[in-house]
N, C-alpha and C positions, 0 to 999 in steps of 0.2 A: 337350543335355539342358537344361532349361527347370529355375531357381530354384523354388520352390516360394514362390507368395507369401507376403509377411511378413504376423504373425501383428498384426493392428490392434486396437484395445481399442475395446470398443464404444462410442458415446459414449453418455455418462452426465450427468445435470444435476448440478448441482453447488450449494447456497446457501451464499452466506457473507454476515457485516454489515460496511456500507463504515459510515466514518463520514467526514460531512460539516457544516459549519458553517449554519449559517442566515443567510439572504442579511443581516441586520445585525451577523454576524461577534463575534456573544454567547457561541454555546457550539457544539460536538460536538452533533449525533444519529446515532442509529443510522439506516440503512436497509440491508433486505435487498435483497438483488441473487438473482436464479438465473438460471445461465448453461449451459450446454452443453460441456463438454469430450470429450475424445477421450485422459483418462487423461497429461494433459501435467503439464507443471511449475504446479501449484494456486494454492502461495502466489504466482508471478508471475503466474498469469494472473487469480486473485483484484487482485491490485494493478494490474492492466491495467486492471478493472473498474472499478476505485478511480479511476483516473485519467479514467477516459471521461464521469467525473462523476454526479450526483445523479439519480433520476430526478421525486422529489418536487420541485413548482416553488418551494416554499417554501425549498430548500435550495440554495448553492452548491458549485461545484467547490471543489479545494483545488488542483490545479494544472492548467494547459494541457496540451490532445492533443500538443503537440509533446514532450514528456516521455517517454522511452521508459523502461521496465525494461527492462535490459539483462540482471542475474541476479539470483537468490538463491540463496545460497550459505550449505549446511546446515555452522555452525562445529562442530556435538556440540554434547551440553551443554544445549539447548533456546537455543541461540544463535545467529545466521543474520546476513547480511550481503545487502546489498541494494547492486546497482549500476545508479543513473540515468545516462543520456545526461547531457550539459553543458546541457541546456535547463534543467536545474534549478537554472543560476545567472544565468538569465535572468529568474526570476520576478521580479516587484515583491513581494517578500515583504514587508509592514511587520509590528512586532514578532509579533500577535495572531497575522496567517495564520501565519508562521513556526511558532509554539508548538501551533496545532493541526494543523500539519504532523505536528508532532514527538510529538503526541499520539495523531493518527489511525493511521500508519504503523505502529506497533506493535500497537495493536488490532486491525490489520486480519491481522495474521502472529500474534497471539496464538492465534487459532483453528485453526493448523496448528501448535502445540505450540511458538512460541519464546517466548521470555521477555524475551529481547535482543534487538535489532535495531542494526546498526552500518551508521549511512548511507557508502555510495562515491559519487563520482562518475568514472567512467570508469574503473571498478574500484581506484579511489584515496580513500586516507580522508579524509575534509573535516571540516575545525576549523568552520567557520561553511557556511550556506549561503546566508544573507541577511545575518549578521554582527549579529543582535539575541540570540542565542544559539548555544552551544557545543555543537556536535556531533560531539567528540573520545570522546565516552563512547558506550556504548550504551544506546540510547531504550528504556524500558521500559514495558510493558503500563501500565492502571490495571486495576481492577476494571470490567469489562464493564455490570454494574448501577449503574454512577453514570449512566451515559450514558440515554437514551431515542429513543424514536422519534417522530420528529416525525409531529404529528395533522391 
């Protein structure tokens, strides 16, 4: 007797806002991404997106493809934990990318209801990840309307 195929979620588009630096590494903007899912894990594959970089030319990356999400991990609470491959202590982070690391990252899960975000790496918690700032505490949203989209 023959399984009865499993039951697939239909794929559905998906928008969220990534936020990336402008290539003289001033400020955050906003840009929209829509993607395609198949009902998977959002906030990683939103941060997948995040990672694959900008699509506007005015904007840059915040980190290299070599960067994997490994998980997100829903704490309760509106509280979530994120775990990068070790490529994320490979960056040349100098202070500024570092800070709009730590600024984007949470805006980008803010839109999936956390409020906190606790960076891992290798599902381990890390004090520094560039060592220009402390990421012992969890990184928190700003207000979504300070940011803009670049024109």
């Amino acid at each position: 007797m023959k399984n009865p195929p499993a039951n697939t979620p239909e794929p559905k588009t998906e928008t969220v806002v990534l936020y990336y630096p402008d290539e003289q590494l001033l400020k955050l903007y906003k840009e929209n991404r829509t993607f395609t899912t198949a009902g998977a894990d959002l906030p990683k594959l939103a941060l997948q997106q995040w990672i694959a970089g900008p699509k506007h030319t005015k904007l840059a990356p915040l980190l290299p493809a070599s960067v994997q999400v490994q998980s997100v991990q829903d704490l309760g609470g509106g509280r979530c934990a994120v775990s990068f491959s070790n490529d994320l202590y490979k960056i040349n982070f100098g202070s500024t990318l570092e800070s709009m690391f730590a600024q984007g990252l949470p805006q980008v899960l803010a839109q999936y209801g956390y409020q906190e975000v606790t960076v891992l790496v290798d599902n381990k918690p890390v004090e520094t990840v560039a060592g220009h700032m402390a990421f012992d505490r969890p990184l928190r949203a700003d207000d979504a309307a300070r940011y803009e989209f670049m024109q």
